[in-house]
C-alpha positions as CSV (number, residue, x, y, z in Angstrom):
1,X,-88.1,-104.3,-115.5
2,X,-86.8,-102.8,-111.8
3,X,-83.7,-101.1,-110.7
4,X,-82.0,-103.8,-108.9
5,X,-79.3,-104.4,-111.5
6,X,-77.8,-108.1,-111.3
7,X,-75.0,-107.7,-108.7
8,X,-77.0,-108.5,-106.1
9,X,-79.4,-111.6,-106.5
10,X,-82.9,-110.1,-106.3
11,X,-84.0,-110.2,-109.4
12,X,-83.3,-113.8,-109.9
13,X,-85.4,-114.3,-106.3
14,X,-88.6,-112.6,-107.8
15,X,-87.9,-114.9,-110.9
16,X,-88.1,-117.9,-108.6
17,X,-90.9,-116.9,-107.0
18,X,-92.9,-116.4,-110.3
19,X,-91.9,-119.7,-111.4
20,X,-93.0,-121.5,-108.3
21,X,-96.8,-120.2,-109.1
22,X,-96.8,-120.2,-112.6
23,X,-93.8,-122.7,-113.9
24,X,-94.7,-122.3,-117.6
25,X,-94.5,-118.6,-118.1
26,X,-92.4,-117.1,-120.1
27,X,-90.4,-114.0,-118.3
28,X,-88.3,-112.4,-120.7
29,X,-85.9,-109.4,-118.7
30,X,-86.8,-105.8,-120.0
31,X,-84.0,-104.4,-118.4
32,X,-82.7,-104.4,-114.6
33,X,-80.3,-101.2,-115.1
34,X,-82.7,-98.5,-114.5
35,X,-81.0,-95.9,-112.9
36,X,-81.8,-96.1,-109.0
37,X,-85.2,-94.9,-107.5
38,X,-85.2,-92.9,-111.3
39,X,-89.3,-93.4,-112.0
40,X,-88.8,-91.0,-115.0
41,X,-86.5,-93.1,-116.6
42,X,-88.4,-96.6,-115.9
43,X,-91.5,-94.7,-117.1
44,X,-89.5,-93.8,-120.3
45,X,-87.8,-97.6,-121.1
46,X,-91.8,-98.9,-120.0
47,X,-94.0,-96.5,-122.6
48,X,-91.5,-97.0,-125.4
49,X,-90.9,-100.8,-125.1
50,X,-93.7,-102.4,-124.7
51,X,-95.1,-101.6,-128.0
52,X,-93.0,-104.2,-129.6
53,X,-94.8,-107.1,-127.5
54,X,-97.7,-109.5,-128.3
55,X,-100.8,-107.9,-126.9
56,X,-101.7,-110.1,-123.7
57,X,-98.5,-109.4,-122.4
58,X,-98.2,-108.7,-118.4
59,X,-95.6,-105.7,-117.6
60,X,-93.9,-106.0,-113.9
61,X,-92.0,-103.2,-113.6
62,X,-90.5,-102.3,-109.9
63,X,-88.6,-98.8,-109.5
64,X,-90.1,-98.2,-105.7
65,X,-88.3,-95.6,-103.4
66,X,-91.7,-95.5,-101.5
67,X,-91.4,-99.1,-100.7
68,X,-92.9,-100.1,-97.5
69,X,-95.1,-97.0,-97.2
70,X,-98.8,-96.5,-97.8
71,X,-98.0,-96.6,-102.0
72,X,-100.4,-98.4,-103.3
73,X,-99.6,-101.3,-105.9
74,X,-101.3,-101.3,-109.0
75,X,-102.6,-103.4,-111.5
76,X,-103.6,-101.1,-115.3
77,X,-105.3,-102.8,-117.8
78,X,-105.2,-101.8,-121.2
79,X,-107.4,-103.6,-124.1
80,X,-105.5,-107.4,-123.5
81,X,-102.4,-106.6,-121.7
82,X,-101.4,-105.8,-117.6
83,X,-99.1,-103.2,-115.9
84,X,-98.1,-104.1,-112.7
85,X,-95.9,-101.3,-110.6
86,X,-95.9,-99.2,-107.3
87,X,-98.1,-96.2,-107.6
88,X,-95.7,-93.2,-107.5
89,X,-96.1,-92.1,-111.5
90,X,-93.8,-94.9,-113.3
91,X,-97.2,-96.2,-114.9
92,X,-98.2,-92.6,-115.8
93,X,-97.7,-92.8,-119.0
94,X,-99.3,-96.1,-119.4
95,X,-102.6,-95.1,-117.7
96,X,-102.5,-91.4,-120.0
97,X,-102.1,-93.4,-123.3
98,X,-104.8,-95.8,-122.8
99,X,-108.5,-94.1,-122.1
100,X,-109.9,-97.5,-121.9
101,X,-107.1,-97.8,-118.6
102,X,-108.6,-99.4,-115.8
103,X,-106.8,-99.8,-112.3
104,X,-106.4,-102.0,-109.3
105,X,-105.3,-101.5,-105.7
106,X,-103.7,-105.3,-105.3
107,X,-104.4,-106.5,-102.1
108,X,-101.9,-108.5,-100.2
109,X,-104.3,-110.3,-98.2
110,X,-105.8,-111.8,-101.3
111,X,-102.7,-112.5,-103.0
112,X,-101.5,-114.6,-100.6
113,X,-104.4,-116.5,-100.4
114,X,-104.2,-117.2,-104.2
115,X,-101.1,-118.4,-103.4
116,X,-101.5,-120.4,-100.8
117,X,-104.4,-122.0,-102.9
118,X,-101.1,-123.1,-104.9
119,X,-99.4,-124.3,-102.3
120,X,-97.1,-121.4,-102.2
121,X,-96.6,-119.8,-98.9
122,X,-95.0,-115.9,-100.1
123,X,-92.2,-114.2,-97.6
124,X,-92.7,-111.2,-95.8
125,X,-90.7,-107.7,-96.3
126,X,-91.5,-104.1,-96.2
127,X,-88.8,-103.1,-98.2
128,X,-89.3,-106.4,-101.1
129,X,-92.8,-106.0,-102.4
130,X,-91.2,-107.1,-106.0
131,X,-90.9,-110.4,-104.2
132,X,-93.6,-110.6,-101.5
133,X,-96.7,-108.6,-103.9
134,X,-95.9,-107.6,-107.6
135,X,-94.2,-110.9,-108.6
136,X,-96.7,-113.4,-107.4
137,X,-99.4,-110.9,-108.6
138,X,-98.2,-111.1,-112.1
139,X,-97.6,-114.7,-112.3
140,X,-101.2,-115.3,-110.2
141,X,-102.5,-113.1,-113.6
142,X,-100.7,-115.0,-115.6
143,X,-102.4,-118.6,-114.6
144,X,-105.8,-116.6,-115.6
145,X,-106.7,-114.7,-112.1
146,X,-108.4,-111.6,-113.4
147,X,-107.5,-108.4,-111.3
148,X,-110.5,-108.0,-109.5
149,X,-109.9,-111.3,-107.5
150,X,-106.6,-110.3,-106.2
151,X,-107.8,-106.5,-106.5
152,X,-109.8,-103.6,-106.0
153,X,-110.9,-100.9,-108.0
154,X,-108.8,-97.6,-107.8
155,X,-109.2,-94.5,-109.5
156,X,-106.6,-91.9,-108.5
157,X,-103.4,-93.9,-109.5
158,X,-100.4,-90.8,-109.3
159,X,-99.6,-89.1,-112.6
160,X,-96.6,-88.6,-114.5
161,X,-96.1,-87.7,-118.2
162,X,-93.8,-86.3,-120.0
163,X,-94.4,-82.6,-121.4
164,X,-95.7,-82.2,-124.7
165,X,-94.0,-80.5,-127.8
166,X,-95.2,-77.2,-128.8
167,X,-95.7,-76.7,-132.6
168,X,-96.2,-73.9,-134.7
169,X,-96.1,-73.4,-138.9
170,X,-92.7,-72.8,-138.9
171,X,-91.1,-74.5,-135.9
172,X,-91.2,-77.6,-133.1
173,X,-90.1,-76.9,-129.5
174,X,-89.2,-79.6,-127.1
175,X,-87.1,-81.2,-125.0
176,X,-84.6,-84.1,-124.1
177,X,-86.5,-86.6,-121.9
178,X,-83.9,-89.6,-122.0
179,X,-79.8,-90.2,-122.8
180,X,-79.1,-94.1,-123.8
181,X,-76.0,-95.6,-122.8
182,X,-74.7,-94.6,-126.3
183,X,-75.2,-91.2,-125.2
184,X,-77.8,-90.2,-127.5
185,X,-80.1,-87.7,-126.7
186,X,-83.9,-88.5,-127.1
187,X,-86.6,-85.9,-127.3
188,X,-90.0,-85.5,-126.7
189,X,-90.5,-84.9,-130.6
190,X,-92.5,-87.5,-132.6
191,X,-90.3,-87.8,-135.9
192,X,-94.1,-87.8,-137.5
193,X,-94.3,-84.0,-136.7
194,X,-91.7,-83.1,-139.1
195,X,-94.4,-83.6,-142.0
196,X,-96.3,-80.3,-140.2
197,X,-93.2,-77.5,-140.8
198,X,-94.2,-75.4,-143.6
199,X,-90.5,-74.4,-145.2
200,X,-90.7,-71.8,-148.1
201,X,-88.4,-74.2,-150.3
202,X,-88.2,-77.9,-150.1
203,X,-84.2,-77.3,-150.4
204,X,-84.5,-75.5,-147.2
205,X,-83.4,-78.1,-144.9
206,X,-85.1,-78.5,-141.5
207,X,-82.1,-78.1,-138.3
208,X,-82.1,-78.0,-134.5
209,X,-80.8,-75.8,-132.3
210,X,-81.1,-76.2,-128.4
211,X,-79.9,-74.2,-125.2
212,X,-76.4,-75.0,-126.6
213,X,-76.7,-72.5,-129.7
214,X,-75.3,-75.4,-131.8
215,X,-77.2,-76.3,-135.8
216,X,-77.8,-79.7,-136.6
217,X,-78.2,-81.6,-140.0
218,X,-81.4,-84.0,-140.3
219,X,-80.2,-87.3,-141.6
220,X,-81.9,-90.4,-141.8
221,X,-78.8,-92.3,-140.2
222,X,-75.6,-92.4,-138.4
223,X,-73.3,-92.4,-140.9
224,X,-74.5,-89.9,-143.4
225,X,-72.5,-87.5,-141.3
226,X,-68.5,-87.8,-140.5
227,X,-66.7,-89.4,-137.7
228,X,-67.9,-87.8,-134.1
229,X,-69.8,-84.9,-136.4
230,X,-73.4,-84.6,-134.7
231,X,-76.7,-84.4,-136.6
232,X,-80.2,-85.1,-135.3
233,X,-82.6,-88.0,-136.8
234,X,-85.8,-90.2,-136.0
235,X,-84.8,-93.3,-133.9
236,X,-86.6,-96.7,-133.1
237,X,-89.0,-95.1,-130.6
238,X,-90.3,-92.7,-133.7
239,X,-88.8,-89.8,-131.7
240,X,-86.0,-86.9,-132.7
241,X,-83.0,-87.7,-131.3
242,X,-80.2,-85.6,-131.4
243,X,-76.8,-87.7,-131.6
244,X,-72.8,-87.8,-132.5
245,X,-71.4,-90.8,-135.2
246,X,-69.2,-93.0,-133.3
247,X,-69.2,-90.7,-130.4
248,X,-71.2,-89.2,-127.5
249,X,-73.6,-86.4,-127.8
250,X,-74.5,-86.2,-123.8
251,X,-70.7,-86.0,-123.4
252,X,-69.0,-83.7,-126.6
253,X,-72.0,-81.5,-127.1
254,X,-73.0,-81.4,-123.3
255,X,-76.2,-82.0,-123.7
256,X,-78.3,-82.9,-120.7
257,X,-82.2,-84.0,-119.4
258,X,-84.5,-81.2,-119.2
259,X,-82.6,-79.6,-122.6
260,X,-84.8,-77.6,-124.9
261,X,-84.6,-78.2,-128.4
262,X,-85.6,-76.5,-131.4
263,X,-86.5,-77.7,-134.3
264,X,-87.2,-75.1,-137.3
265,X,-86.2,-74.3,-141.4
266,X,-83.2,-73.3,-142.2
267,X,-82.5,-69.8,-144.1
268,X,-80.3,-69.8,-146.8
269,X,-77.5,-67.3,-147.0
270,X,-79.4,-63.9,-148.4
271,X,-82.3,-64.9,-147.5
């Protein structure tokens, strides 16, 4: 996963370079669209995607403003799998989710050995680590080389996670942490909350409101409501998201990052 889109031909150059070291790995493209230098947003697409992976999967994910600085580049281990990213808060989440988390400093010096070893003499760039460090450290990992041989322990990696909904008996408050391309609006809200609201009548239906003022329907999908009518419902990731059918919700409800959302019973009329 980066930022480097597929315009320009770097991502394929970090692919070459895995395949030189490790030629039977299977690299299969996360997404090279993040928006660029946006760590919340690769943090976002990292913690919700790789879920649906084998355990044992390694995770390069490269969205590195502070390239070329004194950032340190990590290595997380969690249970069977690796994370492999610039420390600057993009494996944030990662590292809060998994107690057992333990991190690496990768050291250049020892990479390149390992690679050598290969026969694989790596370039040299302050401003392409993805090719030069976090590429051949993945596929060095990859042929078996546990993290302590091409790393050090480290244990102040950078924070970052996302803020936590607030629930009481009657209501949820949160926020919207990430807009898709369809424009749908993704909260913080685990759909699995919705079981804790206490409504007085089952036929009280549970609604959202946010900064906007605006009710919403809970539906279970898309089309349950009418063409471009908005409603709110529990997506893929097992989080609210608020949306619009066959439309926008980010453009015709102007809904933006950093929203706060609502979600609460509905009185009936009289009541």
């Amino acid at each position: 996963m980066s930022d480097f889109g597929l315009l320009d031909p770097y991502v394929a150059i970090v692919k070459g370079v895995i395949h030189a070291l490790a030629p039977s790995v299977l690299v299969i493209d996360l997404t090279h669209e993040i928006q660029p230098q946006d760590i919340r947003h690769g943090a976002f697409i990292l913690n919700y995607s790789y879920r649906d992976f084998p355990k044992g999967g390694i995770f390069l994910a490269v969205i590195d403003p502070g390239v070329g600085s004194q950032r340190a580049g990590l290595i997380v281990q969690c249970r069977k799998s690796l994370f492999l990213g610039p420390d600057n808060g993009l494996l944030g989440p990662i590292i809060q989710n998994h107690r057992e988390a333990t991190c690496f400093k990768i050291d250049p010096r020892r990479v390149r050995q390992e690679s050598e070893r290969l026969g694989v003499r790596l370039g040299y760039s302050h401003t392409f680590h993805a090719r030069d460090l976090f590429g051949p450290s993945a596929a060095l990992l990859s042929r078996g080389i546990g993290p302590k041989e091409i790393g050090k322990p480290y244990k102040e990696p950078k924070s970052f996670v996302f803020p936590e909904p607030k629930l009481s008996t009657t209501s949820i408050e949160g926020q919207i942490i990430y807009i898709d391309r369809f424009g749908n609006a993704i909260s913080n809200i685990p759909s699995s909350l919705l079981d804790e609201l206490i409504c007085p009548n089952r036929e009280r239906p549970v609604v959202i409101t946010s900064d906007h003022g605006f009710p919403l329907p809970f539906h279970t999908t898309y089309s349950q409501v009418k063409r471009h009518a908005p409603l709110f419902l529990e997506n893929s990731y097992g989080l609210i998201e608020i949306a619009v059918n066959r439309g926008s919700a980010q453009q015709e409800l102007g809904i933006k990052i950093g929203d706060k959302i609502q979600i609460k019973c509905r009185r009936r009329k009289g009541a």
